[in-house]
N, C-alpha and C positions, 0 to 999 in steps of 0.2 A: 188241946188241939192247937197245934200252929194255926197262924194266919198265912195267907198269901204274902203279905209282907216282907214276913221276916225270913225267906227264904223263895231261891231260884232255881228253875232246873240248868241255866247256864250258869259256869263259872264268871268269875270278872274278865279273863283270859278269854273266854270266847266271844263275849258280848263286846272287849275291844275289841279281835280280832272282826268280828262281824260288822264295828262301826267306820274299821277304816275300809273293810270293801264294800260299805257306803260308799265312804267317799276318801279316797287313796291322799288325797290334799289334803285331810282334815288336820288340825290343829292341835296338840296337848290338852290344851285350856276345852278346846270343842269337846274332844274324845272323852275329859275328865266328866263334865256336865251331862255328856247323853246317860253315860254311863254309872254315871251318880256315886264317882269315887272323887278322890284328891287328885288335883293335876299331878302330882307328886307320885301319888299310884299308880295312873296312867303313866308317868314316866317308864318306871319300874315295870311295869306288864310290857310294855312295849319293849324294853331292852331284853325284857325274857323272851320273847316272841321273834326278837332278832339275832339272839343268839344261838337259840333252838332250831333257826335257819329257815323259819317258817315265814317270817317279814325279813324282808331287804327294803332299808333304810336307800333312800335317794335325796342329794342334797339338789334342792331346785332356789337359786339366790338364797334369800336369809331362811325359806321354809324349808319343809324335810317332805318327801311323796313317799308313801308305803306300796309295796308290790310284796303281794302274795303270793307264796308259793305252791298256789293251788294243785301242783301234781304229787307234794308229797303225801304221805301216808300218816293217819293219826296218830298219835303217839302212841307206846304201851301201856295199858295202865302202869305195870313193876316198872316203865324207863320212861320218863319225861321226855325224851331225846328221842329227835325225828331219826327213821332209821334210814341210809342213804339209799339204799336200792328202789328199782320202780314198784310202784304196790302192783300185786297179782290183781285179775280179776274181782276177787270177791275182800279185797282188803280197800275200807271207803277211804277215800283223800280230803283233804282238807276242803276243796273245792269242792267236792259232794256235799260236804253236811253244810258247808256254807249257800248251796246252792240251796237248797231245800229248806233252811233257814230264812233267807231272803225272798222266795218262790220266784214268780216267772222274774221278778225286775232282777232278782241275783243270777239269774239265768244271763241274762244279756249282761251285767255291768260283769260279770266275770269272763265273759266271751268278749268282751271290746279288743278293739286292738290295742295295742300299749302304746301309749306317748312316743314319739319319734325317739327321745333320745333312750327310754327305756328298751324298746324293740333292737338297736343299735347293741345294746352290751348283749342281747338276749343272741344276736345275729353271730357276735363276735363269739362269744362263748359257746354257740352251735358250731363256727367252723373251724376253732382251733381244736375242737371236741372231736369233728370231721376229721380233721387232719392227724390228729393223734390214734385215731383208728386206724386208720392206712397205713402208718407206723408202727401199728399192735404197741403202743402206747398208754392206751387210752385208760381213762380214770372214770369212777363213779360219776354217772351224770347229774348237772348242777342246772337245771333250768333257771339259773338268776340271771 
């Protein structure tokens, strides 16, 4: 019989994902130790996590700020890759499980409002979104 030890029901991917919406400032070196991998792996989870479009990386002076993109939808298990449309009703988003993971404090630190300058791209990107409607232009929605 296993122990509890040697296995988790969270992946390494989710337990970072779950440490930066702790705390969206957290550090490589931080995120490696909670999480009890290599800062090196933390590297690597986090670039998978940003290319998967599910963290958008923000350069704030010499540190980096993580923003989640809590409206997308899980992956599939067959495709690793976020799918761009909005989830229906009964498909959970990331924010969900994260939310329920964290309980009431995830509740609130995922409802905060976002840092001035993050709310700013979030603003811009809503109204060229807006504006590209009006023009029957408009492209798959990107809440970064």
């Amino acid at each position: 019989m296993l122990s509890m030890e040697s296995w988790s029901f969270l992946t390494n991917h989710a337990r970072v994902l779950l440490r930066i919406a702790e705390d969206p400032g957290a550090r490589l070196r931080d995120i490696a130790a909670t999480v009890g991998i290599t800062e090196r792996s933390a590297y690597g989870i986090v670039t998978d996590l940003t290319a998967a479009g599910y963290v958008v990386k923000h350069k704030d002076g010499r540190r980096n700020r993580y923003q989640i993109q809590t409206h997308l939808p899980l992956p599939e298990p067959t495709s690793q890759e976020p799918t761009s449309h909005e989830p229906t009703s009964h498909e959970p988003t990331i924010g969900d499980v994260l939310a329920v993971l964290m309980g009431d404090r995830g509740r609130q630190k995922l409802t905060l409002v976002q840092p001035a300058a993050l709310q700013r791209d979030h603003d811009n990107v809503a109204a060229v979104s807006a504006l590209e409607l009006r023009r029957g232009q408009a492209r798959p929605a990107n809440d970064g």
